[in-house]
VMD Tcl script that draws the C-alpha trace (Angstrom):
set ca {
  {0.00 0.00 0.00}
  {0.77 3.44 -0.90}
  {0.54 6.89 -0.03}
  {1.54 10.09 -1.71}
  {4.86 12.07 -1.11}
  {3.61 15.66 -1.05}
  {7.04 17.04 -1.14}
  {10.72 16.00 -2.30}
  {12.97 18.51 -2.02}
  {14.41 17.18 1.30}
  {15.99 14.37 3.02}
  {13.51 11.66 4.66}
  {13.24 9.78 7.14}
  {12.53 5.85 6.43}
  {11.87 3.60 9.50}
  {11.09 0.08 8.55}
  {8.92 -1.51 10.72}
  {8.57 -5.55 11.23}
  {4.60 -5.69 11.61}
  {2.07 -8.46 10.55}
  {-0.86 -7.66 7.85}
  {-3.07 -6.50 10.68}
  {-0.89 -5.01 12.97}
  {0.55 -2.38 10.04}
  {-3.00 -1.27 9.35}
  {-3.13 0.19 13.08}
  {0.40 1.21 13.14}
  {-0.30 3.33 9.84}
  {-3.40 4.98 11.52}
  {-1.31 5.64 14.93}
  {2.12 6.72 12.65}
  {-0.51 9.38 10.57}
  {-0.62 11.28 13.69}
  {2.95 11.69 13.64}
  {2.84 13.49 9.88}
  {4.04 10.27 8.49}
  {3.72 11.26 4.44}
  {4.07 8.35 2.96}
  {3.69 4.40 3.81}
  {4.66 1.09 1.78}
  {3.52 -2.47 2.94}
  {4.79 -6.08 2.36}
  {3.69 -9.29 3.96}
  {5.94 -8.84 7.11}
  {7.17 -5.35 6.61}
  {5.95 -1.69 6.97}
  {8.00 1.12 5.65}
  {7.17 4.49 6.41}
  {8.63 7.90 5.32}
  {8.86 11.13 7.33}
  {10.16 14.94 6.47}
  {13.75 15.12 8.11}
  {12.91 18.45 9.52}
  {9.73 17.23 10.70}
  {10.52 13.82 12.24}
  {10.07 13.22 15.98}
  {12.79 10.44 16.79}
  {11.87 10.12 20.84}
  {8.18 10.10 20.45}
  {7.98 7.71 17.53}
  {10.63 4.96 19.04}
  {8.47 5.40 22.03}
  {5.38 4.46 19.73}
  {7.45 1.79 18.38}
  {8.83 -0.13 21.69}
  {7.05 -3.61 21.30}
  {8.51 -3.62 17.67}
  {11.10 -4.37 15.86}
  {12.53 -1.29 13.57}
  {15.28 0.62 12.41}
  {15.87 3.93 10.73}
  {17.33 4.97 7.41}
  {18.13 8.77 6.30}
  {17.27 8.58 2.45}
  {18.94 11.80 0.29}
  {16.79 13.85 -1.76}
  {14.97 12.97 -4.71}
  {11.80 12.63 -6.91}
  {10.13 9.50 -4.98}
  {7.43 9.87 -7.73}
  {9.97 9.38 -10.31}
  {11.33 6.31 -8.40}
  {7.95 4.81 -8.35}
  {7.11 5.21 -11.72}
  {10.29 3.74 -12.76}
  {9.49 0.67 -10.99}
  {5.79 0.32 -12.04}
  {5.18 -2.50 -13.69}
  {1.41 -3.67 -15.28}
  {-1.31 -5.31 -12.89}
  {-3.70 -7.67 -15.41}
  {-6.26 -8.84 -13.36}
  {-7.33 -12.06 -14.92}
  {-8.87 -11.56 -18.48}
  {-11.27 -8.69 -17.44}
  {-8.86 -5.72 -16.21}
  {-5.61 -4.55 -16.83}
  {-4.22 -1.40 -15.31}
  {-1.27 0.17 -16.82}
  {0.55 3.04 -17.35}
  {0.90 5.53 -20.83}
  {4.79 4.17 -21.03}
  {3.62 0.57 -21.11}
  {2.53 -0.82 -24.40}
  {-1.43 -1.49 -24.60}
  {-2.19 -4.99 -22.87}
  {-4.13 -7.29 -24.87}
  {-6.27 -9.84 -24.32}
  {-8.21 -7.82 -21.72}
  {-12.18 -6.72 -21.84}
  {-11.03 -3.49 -20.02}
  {-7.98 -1.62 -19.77}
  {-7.25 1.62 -17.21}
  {-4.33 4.16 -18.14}
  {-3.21 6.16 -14.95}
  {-0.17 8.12 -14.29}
  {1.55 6.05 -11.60}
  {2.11 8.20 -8.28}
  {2.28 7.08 -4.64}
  {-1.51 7.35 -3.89}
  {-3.14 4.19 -3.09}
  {-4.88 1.63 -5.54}
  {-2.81 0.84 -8.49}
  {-3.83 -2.97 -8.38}
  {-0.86 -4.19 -7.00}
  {-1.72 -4.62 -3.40}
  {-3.86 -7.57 -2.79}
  {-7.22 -5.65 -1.92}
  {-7.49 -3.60 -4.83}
  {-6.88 -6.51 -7.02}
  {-9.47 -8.32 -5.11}
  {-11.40 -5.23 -5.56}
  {-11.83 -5.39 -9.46}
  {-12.22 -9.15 -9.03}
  {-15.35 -8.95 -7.59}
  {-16.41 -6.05 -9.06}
  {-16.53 -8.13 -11.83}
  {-19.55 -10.17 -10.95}
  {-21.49 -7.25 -9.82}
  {-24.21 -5.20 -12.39}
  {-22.85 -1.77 -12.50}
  {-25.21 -0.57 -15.58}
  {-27.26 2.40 -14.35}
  {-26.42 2.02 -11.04}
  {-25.27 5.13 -8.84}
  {-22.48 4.43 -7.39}
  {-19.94 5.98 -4.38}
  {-15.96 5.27 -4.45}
  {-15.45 6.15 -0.82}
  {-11.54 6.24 -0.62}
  {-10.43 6.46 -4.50}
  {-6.86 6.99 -4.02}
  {-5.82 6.34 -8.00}
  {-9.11 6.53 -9.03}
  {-9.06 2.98 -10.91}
  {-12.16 1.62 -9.41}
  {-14.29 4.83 -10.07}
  {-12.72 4.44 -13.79}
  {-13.28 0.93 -13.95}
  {-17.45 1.44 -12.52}
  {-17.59 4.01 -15.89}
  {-16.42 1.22 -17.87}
  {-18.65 -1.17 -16.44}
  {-22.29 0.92 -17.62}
  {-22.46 2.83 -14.05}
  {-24.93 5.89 -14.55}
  {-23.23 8.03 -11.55}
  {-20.31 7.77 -9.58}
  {-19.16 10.11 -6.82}
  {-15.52 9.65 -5.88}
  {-14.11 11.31 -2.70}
  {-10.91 10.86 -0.89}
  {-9.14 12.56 2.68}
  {-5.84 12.99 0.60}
  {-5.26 16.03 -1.26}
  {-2.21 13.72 -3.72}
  {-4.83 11.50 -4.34}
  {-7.76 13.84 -5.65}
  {-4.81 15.22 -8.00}
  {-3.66 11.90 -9.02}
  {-7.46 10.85 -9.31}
  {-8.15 13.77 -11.41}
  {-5.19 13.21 -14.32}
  {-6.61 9.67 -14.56}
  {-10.19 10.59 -15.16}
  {-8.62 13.24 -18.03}
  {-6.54 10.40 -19.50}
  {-9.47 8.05 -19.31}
  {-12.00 10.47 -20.93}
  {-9.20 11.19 -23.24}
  {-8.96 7.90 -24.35}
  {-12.31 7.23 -24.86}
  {-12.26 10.10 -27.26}
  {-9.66 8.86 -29.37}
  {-10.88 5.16 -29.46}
  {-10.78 5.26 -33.45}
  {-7.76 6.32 -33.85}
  {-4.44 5.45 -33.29}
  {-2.07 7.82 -30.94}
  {0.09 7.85 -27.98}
  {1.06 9.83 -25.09}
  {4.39 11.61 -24.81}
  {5.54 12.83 -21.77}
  {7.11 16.42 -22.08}
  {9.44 18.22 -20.02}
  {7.92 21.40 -17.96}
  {8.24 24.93 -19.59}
  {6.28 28.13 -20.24}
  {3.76 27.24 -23.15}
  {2.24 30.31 -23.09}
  {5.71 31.40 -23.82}
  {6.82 28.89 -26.82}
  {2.91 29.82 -28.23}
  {4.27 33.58 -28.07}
  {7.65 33.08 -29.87}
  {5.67 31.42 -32.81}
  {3.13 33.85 -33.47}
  {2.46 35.43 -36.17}
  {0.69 38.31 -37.18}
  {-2.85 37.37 -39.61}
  {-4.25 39.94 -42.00}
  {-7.66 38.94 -43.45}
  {-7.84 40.46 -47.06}
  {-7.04 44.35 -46.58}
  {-9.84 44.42 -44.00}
  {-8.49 43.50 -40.79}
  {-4.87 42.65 -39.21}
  {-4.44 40.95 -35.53}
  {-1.30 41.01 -34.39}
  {1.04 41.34 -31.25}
  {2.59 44.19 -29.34}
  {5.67 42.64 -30.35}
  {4.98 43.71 -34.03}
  {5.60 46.01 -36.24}
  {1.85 47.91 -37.45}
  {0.47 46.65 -40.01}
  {-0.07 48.83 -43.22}
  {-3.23 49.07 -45.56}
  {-5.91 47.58 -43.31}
  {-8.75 48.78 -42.56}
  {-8.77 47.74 -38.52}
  {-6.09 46.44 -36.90}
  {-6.59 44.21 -33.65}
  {-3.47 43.97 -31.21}
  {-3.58 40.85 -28.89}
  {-1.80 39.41 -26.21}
  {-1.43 35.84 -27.99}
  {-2.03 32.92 -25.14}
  {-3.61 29.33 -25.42}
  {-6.75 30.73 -25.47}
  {-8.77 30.03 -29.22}
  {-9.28 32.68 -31.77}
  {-6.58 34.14 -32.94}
  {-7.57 34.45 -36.72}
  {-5.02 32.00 -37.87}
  {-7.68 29.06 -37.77}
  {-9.94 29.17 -40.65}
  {-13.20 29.14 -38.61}
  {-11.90 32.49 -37.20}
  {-10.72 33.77 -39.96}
  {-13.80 33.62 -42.19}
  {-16.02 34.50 -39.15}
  {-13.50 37.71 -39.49}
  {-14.41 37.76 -43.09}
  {-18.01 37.56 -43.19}
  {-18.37 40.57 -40.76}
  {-17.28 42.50 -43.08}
  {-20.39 42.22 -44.66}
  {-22.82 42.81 -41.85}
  {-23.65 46.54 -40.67}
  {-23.19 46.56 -37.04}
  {-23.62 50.44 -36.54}
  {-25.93 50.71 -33.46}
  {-26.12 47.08 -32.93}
  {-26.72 44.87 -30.03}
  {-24.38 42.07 -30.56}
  {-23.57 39.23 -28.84}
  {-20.33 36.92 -28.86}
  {-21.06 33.55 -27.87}
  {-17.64 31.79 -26.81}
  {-15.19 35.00 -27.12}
  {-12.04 33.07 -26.74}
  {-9.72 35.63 -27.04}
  {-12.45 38.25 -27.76}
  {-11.10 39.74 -30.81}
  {-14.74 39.08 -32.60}
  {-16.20 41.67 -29.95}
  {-13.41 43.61 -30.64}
  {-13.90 44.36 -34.18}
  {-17.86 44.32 -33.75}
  {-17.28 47.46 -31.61}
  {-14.60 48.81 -33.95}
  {-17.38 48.21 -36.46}
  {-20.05 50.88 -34.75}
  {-22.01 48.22 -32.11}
  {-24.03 50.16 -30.04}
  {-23.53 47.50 -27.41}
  {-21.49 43.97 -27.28}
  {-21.93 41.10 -24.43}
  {-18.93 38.73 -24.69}
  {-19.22 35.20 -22.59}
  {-17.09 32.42 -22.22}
  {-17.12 29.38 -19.78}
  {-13.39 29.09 -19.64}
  {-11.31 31.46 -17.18}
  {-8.34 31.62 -19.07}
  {-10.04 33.03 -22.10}
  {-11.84 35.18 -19.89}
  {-8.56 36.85 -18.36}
  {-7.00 36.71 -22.17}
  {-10.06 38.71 -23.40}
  {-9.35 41.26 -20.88}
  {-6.16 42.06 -21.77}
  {-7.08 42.14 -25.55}
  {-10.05 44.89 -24.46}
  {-7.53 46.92 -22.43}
  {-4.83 46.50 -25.30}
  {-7.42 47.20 -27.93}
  {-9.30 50.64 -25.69}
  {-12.30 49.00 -25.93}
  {-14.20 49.23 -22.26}
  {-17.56 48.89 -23.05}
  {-17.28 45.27 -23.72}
  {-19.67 43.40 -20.96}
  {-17.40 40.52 -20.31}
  {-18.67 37.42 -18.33}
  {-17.63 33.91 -17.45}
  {-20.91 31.99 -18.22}
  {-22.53 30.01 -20.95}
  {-25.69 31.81 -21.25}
  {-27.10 35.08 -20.48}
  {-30.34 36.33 -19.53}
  {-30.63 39.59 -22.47}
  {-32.94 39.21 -25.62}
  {-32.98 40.56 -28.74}
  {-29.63 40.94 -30.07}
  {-29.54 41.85 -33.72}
  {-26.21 40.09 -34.59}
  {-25.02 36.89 -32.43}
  {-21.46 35.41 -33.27}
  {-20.58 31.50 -32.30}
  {-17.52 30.55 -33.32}
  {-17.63 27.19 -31.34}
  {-18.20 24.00 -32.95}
  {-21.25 21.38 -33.56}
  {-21.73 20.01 -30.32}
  {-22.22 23.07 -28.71}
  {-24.43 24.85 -31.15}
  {-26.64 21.52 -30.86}
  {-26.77 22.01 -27.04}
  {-27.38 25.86 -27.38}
  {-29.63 26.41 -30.46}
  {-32.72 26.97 -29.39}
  {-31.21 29.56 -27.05}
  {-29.46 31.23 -29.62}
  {-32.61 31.74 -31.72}
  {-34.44 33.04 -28.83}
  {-32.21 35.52 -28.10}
  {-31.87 37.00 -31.79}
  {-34.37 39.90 -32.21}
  {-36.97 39.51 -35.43}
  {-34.55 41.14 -37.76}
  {-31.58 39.72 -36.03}
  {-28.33 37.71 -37.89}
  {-26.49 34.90 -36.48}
  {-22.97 33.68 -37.56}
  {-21.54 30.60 -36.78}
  {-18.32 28.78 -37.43}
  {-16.32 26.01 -36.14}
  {-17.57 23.74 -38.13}
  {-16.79 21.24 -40.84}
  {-18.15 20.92 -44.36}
  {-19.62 17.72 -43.44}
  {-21.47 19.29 -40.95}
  {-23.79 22.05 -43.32}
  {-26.89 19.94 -43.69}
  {-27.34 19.17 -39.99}
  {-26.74 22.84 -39.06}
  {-28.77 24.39 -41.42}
  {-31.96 21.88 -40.31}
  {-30.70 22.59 -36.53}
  {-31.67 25.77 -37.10}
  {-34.57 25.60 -39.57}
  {-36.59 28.73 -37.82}
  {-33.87 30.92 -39.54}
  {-32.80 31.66 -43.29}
  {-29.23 30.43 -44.04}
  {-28.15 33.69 -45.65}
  {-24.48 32.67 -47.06}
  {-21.55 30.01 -46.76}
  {-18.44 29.76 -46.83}
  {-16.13 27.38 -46.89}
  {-11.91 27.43 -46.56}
  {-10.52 24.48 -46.55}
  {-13.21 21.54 -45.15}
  {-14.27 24.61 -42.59}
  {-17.26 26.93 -43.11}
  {-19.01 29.36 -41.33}
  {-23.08 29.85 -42.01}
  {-24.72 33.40 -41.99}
  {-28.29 33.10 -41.23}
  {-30.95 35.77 -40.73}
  {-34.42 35.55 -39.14}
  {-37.47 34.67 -41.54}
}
mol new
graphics top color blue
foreach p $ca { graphics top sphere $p radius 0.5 }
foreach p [lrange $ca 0 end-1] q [lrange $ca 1 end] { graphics top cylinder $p $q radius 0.2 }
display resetview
């Protein structure tokens, strides 16, 4: 059994402990009190790990007096690292195997779990979680609600998805744990995603990708009508507006296509003294231009907080304050006469009957973020309207419709 190691930029104390099965359950409750941040367990053996700084020798070999124990002083280093270098696959039977992104895919197997291999508990190896998944095995899990009280890794929550369950709630007392629990979920869902094709994870070394985005950028000019680029670059010449951004992860730069012909198409819509409303801002340069096009008014939304804070800085960059910003996926005004989505097909299906209730009865909507494939579906998705023009670059378009 395993628990995490918050923190390795220390020595540590190891004490191994000579303990029966039973007798290292209580000792790992009783050494918890003592801040005790990590514990392993073998048939005969407990090993537990303490802070240097934080270790209390007297009280602890006081604890320890019916046992037999000693103490080791381990240097610094990653223990994560050291664990995932020993982690080795857990196939339980021919129903589960659990493994990690470095191993190669296990075959043979109705079910197979990807985690990132840390020090919280539940990786399979230990006896009870393999046991576990055994018997979860004979249990009916489809539409069941179902409560993982303890997840550590998160497997069995995983596998209970796997396994038809309608609802799970997952909680655990460990703070390393909900994080480790949390980047197995993402790789799970992840997965899922990408079940038709084939990929694989690489593992890449820490840096500023915010920064690495910003070396790369380039500035985009859309026909002689609008330029976006950085502070960072020179003006641009012989356009009509120019947008300056503060390029981050967030989407909407105008170098996709979606964006770009959403940038092109306003160019054709009057939005002097016009409500508008950008659905999904991103980086907010659409709201942007609609004000540097004469909007009376312009409500920007996103549900993501790092596009929110992006869209900000654009507004300040750009002198634009009247921009009502929010983090949201909704909002509770009517009658806008021109709404922009640049999003993609999902969430126009989730939202459309919102977004056609909130266009006033000479109002336009413009979408993009969506593939050629996709025009037939959209167009009958929103079949109160009047699909107005398309355009297509590359196997993108973007749809201008207008109330009937």
């Amino acid at each position: 059994m395993q628990a995490a190691f918050l923190i390795y930029g220390m020595n540590h104390i190891q004490i191994s402990i000579e303990a029966k099965e039973e007798q290292q359950e209580i000792l790992i409750s009783e050494l918890a009190e003592f801040d005790a941040i990590g514990f392993e367990q073998t048939t005969s053996h407990l090993l537990s790990y303490f802070e240097e700084e934080n270790f209390r020798s007297y009280e602890i070999t006081k604890l320890l007096k019916d046992y037999i124990f000693h103490f080791t002083t381990l240097p610094k280093q990653n223990w994560n690292a050291v664990w995932e270098s020993n982690f080795e696959p857990v196939v339980v039977d021919d129903f589960c195997a659990i493994r990690a992104e470095f191993h190669k895919p296990i075959q043979n197997v109705q079910h197979e779990i990807i985690i990132t291999p840390k020090m919280s508990f539940g990786t399979g190896h230990h006896a009870t979680t393999y046991m576990m998944i055994q018997q979860m095995r004979n249990i009916n899990f489809i539409d069941k609600k179902v409560f993982d009280f303890g997840t550590g890794t998160g497997i069995l929550a995983i596998l209970a998805t796997k396994l038809g369950a309608a609802s799970i709630t997952a909680i655990d007392n460990d703070e390393w744990s909900i994080k480790n629990a949390e980047e197995n979920f993402r790789s799970y869902e992840i997965t899922k995603l990408l079940k038709d094709y084939v990929f694989h994870f690489t593992t890449l070394p820490k840096q500023n990708w915010n920064a690495v985005w910003e070396s790369n950028f380039e500035p985009v000019v859309v026909d002689d009508f609008c330029a976006i680029r950085a502070e960072f670059h020179k003006p641009i010449q012989n356009v009509q507006h120019e947008i300056i951004i503060t390029p981050k992860m967030s989407f909407g730069t105008g170098h996709h296509a979606t964006t770009y012909m959403m940038i092109q198409q306003m160019r054709n819509i009057s939005f002097i003294d016009k409500k508008v409303f950008d659905f999904g801002t991103g980086t907010g340069i659409l709201a942007i231009l609609a004000t540097k096009l004469g909007a009376a008014s312009v409500t920007a939304i996103d549900n993501d907080e790092w596009s929110i804070k992006n869209a900000e800085e654009n507004f300040e960059k750009n002198n634009v304050h009247s921009i009502c910003l929010y983090q949201s996926s909704t909002v509770s005004e009517k009658n806008f006469d021109i709404i922009l989505a640049n999003i993609n097909r999902s969430v126009l299906e989730q939202y459309s009957s919102t977004l056609v209730n909130l266009l006033s009865s000479q109002g336009v909507l413009l979408v993009s973020g969506l593939l050629k494939e996709d025009e037939p579906f959209i167009v009958e998705l929103f079949d109160e309207l009047t699909l107005y023009n398309s355009q297509q670059n590359q196997n993108w378009i973007s749809l201008l419709f207008t109330t009937k």
